[in-house]
C-alpha positions in Angstrom: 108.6 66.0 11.7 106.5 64.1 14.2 103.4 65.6 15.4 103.5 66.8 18.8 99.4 67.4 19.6 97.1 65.4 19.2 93.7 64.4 19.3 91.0 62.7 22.0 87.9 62.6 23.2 86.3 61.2 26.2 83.1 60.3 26.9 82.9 60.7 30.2 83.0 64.0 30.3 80.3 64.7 27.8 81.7 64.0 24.5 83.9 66.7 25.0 87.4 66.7 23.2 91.0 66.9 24.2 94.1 68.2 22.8 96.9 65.8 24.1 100.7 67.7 24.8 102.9 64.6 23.1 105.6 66.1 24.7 104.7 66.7 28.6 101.2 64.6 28.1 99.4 67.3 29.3 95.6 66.9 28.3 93.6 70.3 27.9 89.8 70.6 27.2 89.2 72.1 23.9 85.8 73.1 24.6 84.0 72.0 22.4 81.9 68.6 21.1 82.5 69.3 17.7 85.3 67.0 16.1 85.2 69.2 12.6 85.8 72.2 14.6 88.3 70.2 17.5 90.1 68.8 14.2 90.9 72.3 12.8 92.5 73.6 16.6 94.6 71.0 16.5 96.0 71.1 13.3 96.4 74.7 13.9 98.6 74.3 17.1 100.6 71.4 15.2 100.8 74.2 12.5 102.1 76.9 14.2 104.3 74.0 15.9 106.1 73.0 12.6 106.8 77.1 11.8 108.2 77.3 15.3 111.0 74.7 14.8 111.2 76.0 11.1 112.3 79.2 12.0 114.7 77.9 14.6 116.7 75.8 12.1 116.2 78.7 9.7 117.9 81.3 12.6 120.6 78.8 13.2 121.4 78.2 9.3 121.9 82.2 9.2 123.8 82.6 12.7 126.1 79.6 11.8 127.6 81.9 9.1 129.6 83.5 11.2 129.8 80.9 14.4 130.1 77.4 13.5 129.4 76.7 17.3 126.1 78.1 17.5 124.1 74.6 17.2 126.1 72.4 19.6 127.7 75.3 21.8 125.8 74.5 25.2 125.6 75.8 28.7 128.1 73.7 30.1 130.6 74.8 27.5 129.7 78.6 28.5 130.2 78.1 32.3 133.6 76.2 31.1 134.7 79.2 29.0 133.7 81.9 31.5 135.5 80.0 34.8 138.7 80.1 32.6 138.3 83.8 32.0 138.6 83.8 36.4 141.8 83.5 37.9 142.6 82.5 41.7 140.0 82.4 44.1 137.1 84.1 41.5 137.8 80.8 39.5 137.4 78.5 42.4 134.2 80.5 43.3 133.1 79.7 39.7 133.5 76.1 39.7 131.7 75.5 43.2 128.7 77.6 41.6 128.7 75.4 38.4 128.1 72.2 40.6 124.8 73.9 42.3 122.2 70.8 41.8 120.1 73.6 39.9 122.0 74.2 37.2 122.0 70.3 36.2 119.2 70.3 33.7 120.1 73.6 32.7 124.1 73.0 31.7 123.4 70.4 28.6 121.0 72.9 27.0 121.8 74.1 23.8 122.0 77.5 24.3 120.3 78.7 21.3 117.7 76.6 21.9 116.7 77.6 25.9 113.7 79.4 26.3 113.4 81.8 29.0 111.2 79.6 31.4 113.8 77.2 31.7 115.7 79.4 33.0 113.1 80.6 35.1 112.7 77.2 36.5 116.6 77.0 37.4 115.7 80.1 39.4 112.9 78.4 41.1 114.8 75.2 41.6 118.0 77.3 43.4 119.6 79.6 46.0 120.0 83.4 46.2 123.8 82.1 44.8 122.1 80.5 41.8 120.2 83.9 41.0 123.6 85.8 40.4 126.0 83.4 38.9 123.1 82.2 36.5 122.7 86.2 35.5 126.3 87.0 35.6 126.1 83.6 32.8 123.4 84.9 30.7 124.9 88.3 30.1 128.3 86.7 29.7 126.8 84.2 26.4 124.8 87.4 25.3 127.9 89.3 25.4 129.6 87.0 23.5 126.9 86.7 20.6 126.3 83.1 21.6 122.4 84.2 22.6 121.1 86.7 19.6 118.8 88.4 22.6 118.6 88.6 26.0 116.1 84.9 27.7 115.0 86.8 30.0 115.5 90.7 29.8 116.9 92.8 32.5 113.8 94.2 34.6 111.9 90.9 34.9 115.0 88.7 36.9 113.8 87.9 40.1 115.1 90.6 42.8 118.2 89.2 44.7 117.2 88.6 48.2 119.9 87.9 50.7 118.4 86.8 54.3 118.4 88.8 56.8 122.1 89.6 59.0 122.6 89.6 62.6 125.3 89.2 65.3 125.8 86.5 66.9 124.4 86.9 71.0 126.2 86.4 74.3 124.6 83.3 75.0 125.5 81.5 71.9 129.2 83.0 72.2 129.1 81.5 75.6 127.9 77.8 74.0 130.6 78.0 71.3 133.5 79.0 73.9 132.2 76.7 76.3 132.6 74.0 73.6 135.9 74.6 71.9 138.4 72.4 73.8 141.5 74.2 72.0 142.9 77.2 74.3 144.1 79.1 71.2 140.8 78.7 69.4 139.3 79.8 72.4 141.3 83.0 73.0 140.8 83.7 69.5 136.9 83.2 69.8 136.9 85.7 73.3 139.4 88.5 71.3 136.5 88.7 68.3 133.7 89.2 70.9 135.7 91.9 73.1 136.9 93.2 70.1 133.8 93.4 68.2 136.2 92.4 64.8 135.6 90.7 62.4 137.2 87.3 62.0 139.6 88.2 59.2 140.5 91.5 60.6 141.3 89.9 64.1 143.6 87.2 62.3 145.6 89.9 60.9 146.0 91.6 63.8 149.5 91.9 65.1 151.2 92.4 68.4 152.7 95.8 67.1 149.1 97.3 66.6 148.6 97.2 70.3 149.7 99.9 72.4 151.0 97.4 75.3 152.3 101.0 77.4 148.6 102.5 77.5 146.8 98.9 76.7 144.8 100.1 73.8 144.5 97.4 71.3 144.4 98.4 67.3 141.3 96.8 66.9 139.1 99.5 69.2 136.1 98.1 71.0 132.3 99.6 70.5 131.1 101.7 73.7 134.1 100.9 75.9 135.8 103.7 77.6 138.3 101.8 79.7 141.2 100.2 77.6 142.9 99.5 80.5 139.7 97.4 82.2 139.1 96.3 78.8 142.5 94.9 78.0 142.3 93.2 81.9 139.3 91.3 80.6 140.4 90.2 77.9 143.8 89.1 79.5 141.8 87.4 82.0 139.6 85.5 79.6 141.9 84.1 76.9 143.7 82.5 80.3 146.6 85.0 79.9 147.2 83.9 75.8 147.5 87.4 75.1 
């Protein structure tokens, strides 16, 4: 097993040694200027090293009793087997969330071999999206017995913060209406501002829900007394489309 710290000392800063991270090539001070005593840290962090791996191969030798998977089953193969679980457009949804650019270091992974601060660094690296589909994909491999234990547990994921909503003001309704060249588009665009809909509720709006006789549209305006005036406006604005 190769030896992943090691040691160095530089003169420069007063003799002082260094342990060396292999790995990432972090340096850190090991403050002290006594090699004897330098020499025994780092074979103690090399140490406890060489147990850490042990025990991993030991844990997969155990769990691979019961799923042959376990040491070559990674994220990308979890992601794969969860979309398929989706049907329509909760599967589509699935496989534009597996293509977020933050999952990309993440998806090769072993899966037993992740630690929780790589998943905490996907976190970091992505979107409000990325913090629920990357918890809704932890829970599913723990579910499944493909992680023994939760990476990171339930009350330390990051709060999901969506930014803040607001409706959309009459000047920028004015820019976008003032902009869209198509009549029907921009009938459409004046019914959802007199309306106050929403745009999928307005595009299922039919002619039947409107009272025509006492001009009272099924789709009631907020604060407006007057169908009648209301139903002259927007008559007059979609340029007589409805």
């Amino acid at each position: 097993m190769k030896t992943r710290y090691r040691l160095i000392r530089r003169g420069i800063r007063g003799g002082a040694f260094y342990c060396v991270d292999t790995k990432t090539g972090k340096r850190t001070s090991l403050g002290t200027a006594d090699e004897d005593a330098a020499q025994q840290i780092i074979e103690a962090k090399n140490q406890a090293q060489r147990q850490l791996v042990l025990k991993l191969q030991i844990a997969k030798a155990y769990l691979a009793g019961s799923d042959a998977g376990i040491t070559t089953r990674t994220w990308q193969h979890a992601i794969e087997a969860l979309t398929n679980t989706k049907q329509g457009a909760n599967q589509h949804r699935w496989k534009t969330a597996a293509k977020d650019k933050a999952f990309f270091l993440l998806l090769p992974q072993v899966i037993i071999e992740t630690q929780g601060e790589q998943l905490l660094k996907v976190l970091q690296m992505g979107t409000v999206s990325t913090n629920v589909y990357l918890r809704r994909l932890h829970n599913f491999c723990v579910d499944m017995n493909w992680l023994p234990w939760p990476l990171i547990p339930k009350r330390q994921w990051p709060a999901v913060r969506f930014k803040d909503k607001r409706g959309i003001t009459w000047e920028e309704h004015s820019k976008i209406v003032q902009r869209e060249k198509n009549p029907e588009r921009r009938a459409f665009y004046q019914l959802a501002w007199h309306l106050g809909a929403s745009q999928s509720d307005l595009a299922n709006l039919q002619a039947e829900d409107v009272d025509w006789q006492a001009r009272i549209p099924g789709v009631h305006p907020v604060g407006n007394d007057s169908s009648t005036a209301f139903m002259d406006e927007i008559s007059r604005t979609s340029g007589g489309l409805v």
